[in-house]
N, C-alpha and C positions, 0 to 999 in steps of 0.2 A: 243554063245547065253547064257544067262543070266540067271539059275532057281534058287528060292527060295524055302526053304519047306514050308512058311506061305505064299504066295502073299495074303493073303484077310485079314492076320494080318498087313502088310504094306498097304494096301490100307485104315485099320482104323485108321493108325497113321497120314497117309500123310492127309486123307479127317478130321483128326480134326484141322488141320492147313488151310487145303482149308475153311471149316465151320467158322475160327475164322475171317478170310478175307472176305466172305459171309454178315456174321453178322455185320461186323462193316459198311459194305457200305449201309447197313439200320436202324439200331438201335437206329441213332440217330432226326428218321422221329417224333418217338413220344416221343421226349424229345425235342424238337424245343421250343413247348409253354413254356415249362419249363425254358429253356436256354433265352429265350428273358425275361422272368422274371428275372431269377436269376446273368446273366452276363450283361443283358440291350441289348442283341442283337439285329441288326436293321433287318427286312428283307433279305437286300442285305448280311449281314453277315451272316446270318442264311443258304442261299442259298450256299453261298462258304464253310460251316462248312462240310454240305455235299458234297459239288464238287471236294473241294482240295483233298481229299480221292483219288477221283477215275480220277480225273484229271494227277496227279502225277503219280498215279499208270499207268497207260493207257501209258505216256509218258515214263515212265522207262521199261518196259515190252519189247522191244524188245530188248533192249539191255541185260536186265538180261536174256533171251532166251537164246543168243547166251552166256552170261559167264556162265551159266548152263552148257551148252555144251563145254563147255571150261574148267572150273575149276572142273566139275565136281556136278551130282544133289543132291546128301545128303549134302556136304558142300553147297552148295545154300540154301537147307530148312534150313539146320540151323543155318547159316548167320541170314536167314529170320525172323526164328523168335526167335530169339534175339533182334534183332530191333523190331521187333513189338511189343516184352514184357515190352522193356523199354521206347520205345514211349506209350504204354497205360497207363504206369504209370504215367507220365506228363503230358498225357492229362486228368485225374481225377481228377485232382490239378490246372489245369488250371485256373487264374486269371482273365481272360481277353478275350472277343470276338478272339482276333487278337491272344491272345497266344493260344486257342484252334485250331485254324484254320492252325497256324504251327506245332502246336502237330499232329494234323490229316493228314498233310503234314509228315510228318517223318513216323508216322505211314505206309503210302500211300508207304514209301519206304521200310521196309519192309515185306511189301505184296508181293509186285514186284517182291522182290528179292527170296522171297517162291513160288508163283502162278508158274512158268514155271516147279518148280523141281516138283510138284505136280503131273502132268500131263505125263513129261517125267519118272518119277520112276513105274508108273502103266505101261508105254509103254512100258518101257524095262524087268520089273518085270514078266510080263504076257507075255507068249508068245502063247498062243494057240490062235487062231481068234476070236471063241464063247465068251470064259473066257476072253479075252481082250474087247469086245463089253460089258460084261455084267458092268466090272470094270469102264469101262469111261463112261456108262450108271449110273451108279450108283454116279461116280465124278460128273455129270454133274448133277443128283437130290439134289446131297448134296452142289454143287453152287446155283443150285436154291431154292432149302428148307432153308440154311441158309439166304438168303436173305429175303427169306418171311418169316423167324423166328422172324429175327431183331427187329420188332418193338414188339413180342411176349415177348423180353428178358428184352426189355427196357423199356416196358410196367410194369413186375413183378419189373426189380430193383428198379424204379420212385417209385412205389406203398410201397417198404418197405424201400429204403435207399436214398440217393442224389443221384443228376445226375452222380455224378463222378463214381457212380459205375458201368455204363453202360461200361466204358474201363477199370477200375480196375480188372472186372472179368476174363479180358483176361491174369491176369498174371498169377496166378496158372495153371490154363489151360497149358498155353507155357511152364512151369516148367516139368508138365508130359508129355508132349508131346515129350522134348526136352530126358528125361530121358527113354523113350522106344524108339528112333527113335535110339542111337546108338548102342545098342545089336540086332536091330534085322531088319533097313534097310541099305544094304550092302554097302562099301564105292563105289560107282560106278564111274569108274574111268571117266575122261574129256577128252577132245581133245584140246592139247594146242597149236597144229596147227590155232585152230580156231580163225579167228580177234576177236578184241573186238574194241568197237569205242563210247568211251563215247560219245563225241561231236554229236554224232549223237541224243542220248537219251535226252541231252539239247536244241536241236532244234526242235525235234517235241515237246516238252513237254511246250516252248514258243508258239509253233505254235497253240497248243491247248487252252492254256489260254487264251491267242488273242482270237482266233475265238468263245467258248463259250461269253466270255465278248462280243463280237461282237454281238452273238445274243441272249443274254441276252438285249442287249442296245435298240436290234429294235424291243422286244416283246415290250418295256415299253410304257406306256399310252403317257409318255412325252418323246419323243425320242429326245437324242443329236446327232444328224447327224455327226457333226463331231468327237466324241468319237468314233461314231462306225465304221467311214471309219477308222479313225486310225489306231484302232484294228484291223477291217478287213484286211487292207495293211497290217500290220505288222504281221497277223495270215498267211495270202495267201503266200508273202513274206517268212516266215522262211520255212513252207510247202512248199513250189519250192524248197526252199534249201536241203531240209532233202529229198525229191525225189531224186532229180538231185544228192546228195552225195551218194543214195544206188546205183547208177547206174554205178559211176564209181567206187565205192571199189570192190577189188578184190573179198572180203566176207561180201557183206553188212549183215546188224541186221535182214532186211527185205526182202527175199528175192523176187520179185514178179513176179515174173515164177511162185510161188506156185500157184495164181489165176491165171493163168489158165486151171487150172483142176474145173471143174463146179463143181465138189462134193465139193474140199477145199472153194470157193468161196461160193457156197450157203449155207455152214453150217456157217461161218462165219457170213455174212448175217444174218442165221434164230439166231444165237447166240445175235447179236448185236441187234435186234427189237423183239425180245423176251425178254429181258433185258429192253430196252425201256418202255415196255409198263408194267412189272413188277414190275421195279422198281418206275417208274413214278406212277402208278396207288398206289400203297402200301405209296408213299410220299403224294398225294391226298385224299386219305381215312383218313392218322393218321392226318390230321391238319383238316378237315371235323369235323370227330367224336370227336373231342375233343375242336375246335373250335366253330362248333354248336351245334354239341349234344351235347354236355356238359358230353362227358365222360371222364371216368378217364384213364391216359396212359393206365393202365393195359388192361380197358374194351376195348381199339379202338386196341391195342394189339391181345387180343383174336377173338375180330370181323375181323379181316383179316388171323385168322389160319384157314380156308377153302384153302388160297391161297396156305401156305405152305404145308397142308396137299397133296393136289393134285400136286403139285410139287415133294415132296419126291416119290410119288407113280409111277411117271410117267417113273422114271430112269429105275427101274426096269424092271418093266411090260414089255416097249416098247424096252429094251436093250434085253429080250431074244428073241426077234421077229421079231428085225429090216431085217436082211437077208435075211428072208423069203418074209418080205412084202415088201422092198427096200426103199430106202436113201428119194428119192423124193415122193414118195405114203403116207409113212409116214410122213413126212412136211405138205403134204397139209393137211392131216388126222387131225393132233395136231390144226395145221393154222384153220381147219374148227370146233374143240372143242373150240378153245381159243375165234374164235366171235361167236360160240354160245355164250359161258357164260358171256364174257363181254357184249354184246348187250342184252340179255334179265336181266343183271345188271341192264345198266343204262336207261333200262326202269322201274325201282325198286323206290319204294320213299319207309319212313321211316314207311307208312302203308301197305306195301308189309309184307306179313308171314315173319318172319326170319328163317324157316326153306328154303323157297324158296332162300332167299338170300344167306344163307349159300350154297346150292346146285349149282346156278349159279355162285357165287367166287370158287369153288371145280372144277367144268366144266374147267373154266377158268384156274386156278393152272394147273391142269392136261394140258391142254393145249399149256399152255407156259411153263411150266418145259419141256414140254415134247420136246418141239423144241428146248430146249436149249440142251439138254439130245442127239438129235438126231444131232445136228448141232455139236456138242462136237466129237461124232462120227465120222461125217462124215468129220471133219478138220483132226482128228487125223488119219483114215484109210488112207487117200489120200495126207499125207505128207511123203516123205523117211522119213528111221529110222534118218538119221545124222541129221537131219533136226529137231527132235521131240520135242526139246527147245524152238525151231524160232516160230515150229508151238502152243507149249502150250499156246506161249509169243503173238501170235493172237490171237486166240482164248479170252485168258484174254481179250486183249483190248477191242473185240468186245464186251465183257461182260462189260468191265466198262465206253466204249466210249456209250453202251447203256445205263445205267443205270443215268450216267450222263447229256445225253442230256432229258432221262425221267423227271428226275429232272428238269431241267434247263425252256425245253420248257413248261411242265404242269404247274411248280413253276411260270413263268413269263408271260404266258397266263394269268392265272388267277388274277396274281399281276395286268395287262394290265386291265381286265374286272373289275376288283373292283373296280380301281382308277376313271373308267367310270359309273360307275352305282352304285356307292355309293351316296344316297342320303338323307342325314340327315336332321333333322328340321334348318332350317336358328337360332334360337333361341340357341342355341347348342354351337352358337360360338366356334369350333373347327378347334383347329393348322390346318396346310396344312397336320404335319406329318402324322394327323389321316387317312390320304387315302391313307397311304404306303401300310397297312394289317390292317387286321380282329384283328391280336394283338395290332396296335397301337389302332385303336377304339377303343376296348374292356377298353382299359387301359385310355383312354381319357374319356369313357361314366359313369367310374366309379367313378371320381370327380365330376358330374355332380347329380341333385336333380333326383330324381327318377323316375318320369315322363319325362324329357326329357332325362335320360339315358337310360331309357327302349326302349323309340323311335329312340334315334342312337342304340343300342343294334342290336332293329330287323331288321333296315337301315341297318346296317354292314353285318347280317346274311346272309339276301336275297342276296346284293351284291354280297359274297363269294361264294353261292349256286349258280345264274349265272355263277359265272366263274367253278364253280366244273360240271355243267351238258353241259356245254360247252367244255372243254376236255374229259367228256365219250363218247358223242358223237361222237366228234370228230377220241379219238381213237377207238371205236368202227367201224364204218367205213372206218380207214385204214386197221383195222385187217381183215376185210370181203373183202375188195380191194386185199388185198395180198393173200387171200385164194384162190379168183377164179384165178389171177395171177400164185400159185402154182401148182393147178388144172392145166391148161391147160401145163406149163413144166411139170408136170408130164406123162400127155397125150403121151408127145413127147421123152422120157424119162426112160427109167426103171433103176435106179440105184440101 
């Protein structure tokens, strides 16, 4: 067994490589309006800016699991981020919609190839039970506070430099990171026993772009039937495949024995829709507040640090606590914090205190950190040790299969509700394109005399503002659905 004389000095090297991975799967929520200005980006490219991130990433993750576990976890972080320092540097330079959207695709691959050592280095690092729950308690604040940092960081670079600084900041960072990570996290050796099966990590990772495209296609106002069976066939399709191939290798990427242990299965779970509705909800806010309130990155930045604030707090807190109050008590606990604060939100309009609102997004943060925080835990206790790569290499997913479909579904609801209930003055004479988004109006109403600007203006607003009280609702009401949901397996229950 494995002791260090610093583990809580490795756990600040490894969580500033987890935090640089965090950040960047949100950062670019409030540099969107920015980026459709300055590179022309359409909606639909706007959406994949964000998706290709966490898309890629999501797909490659269980196969860098298991090469972690194979080659070895300090050479996987630092594989990892090497690549990610020098994909952030091309993506600050980016020319092009398409070329940022592969920039962030590359990036996506050194994430991947970091997130699983992240996880296994604390596992193996820590061996006491307490000290090991406090440590992945605390990985799993600092996944969740980075992400609700995001639009915090990207908010302050917009406000004093260009876009491009929002991934340039991450290269010095990866510089030090990379320069304390070898004196002082041990080479930890790998199991070269263990398969590796690229093939596998290109088939889910088709099967997921498929299938998001797929239902991306049938939120739309104007659905193409046949795009989306296509996709769908071809998402379902490579999915059968990438099942049916972990079942006959000898050592699949994924092993799924692990689910069925109800503790690795429902942390997963609370990891994946605690992601969902955090990340979703944080991509809704910064295009709102900056789209109709007319704030600036930075402002709709800082109006969403209540969410990280109660995120970073919640690792802790609940990581020295969890054993006493158990796996499942705690879920519903966070599950019943997170729709408190989101439902007494989006009963909130812009004449609500902002002292209140700030209190209900903090409820909330606390909430969903804290399920992430606990789900994090509870993947990682109820995976064997050899296993502890496979299991990081879930856990991510579920963080970025949620954060992505947050995205995708909020993003494409609301796109669906605008394109319907945008109704401008007939006199207006505006393209078709103006009912893509709120940003093509916006940019159509501004060639326009001033009087019939101002009325597509506030047409547009309202529009937007339907589709934005339409998803809090919405998720508002899943979250209170899964609470009582968790309430009763708890009942049945004591983990």
């Amino acid at each position: 067994m494995i002791t260090h004389k610093n583990p809580w000095l490795i756990l600040a090297i490894v969580s500033t490589g987890l935090f640089l991975i965090g950040v960047d799967m949100t950062v670019l929520n409030v540099a969107l309006p920015v980026l459709a200005h300055e590179l022309g980006a359409t909606t639909a490219e706007k959406l994949w800016m964000v998706n290709a991130y966490s898309l890629v990433m999501a797909g490659l993750l269980p196969g860098c699991g298991t090469l972690s576990d194979r080659i070895g976890h300090r050479k996987m972080f630092v594989a990892g981020l090497a690549v990610f320092g020098t994909a952030s540097a091309f993506a600050a330079f980016a020319p092009t919609p398409g070329t940022l959207i592969a920039a962030r695709a590359v990036l996506a691959i050194g994430a991947a190839v970091m997130l699983p050592a992240t996880i296994s280095i604390i596992r193996v690092v820590f061996t006491e039970d307490d000290q090991r729950a406090v440590a992945i308690g605390i990985w799993g604040s600092v996944s969740a506070g980075a992400a609700a940092l995001g639009p915090i960081l990207g908010g302050f670079l917009l406000q004093h430099f260009w876009w491009g600084s929002v991934f340039l900041i991450n290269v010095p960072v990866v510089i030090l990171t990379l320069m304390l990570t070898f004196p002082n996290i041990p080479a930890l050796a790998g199991n070269p026993d263990r398969h590796w099966d690229a093939t596998t990590s290109a088939v889910l990772t088709v099967s997921l772009v498929a299938l998001l495209y797929a239902l991306k296609g049938i939120l739309k106002a104007d659905i193409h039937w046949d795009e989306v069976a296509a996709a769908f066939v071809c998402g379902v399709t490579f999915f059968w495949w990438f099942i049916r191939r972990q079942r006959v290798l000898s050592s699949p990427l994924i092993d799924f024995t692990l689910f069925r242990n109800a503790g690795f299965s429902i942390g997963a779970a609370g990891a994946l829709f605690a992601s969902f509705v955090m990340i979703g909800l944080q991509y809704v806010l910064s295009q709102k507040l900056q789209l109709v309130d007319d704030f600036t990155p930075l402002q709709a930045g800082l109006y969403v640090l209540p969410i990280a604030a109660g995120s970073f707090l919640a690792g802790p807190i609940l990581g020295a606590v969890l054993f006493r109050v158990g796996i499942s008590r705690m879920l519903a606990l966070t599950l019943g914090l997170a729709a408190l604060g989101l439902s007494l939100f989006a009963l909130a309009s812009n004449a609500t205190p902002l002292l209140w609102q700030v209190a209900t997004l903090t409820v909330a943060g606390f909430g969903l950190g804290g399920i992430m925080s606990v789900g994090s835990t509870s993947i990682m206790i109820n995976a064997p040790e050899e296993k502890a790569g496979m299991a990081g290499a879930l856990e991510g997913i579920s963080y970025e299969l949620g954060g992505t479909l947050g995205v995708a579904v909020m993003g494409s609801v609301i796109a669906s509700i605008y394109a319907q209930s945008f109704a401008p003055p007939p006199e207006a004479g505006l393209a078709p394109s103006a009912w893509d988004s709120l940003d093509q109006t916006l940019t159509a109403a501004a060639k326009l005399g001033s009087d019939v600007g101002n009325q597509v203006i506030e047409a547009g607003k309202a529009a937007f503002i339907d589709g934005v009280s339409t998803v809090m609702m919405g998720g508002s009401v899943l979250v209170i659905a899964l609470f009582f949901l968790m309430v009763i397996y708890a009942r049945k229950n004591v983990a």
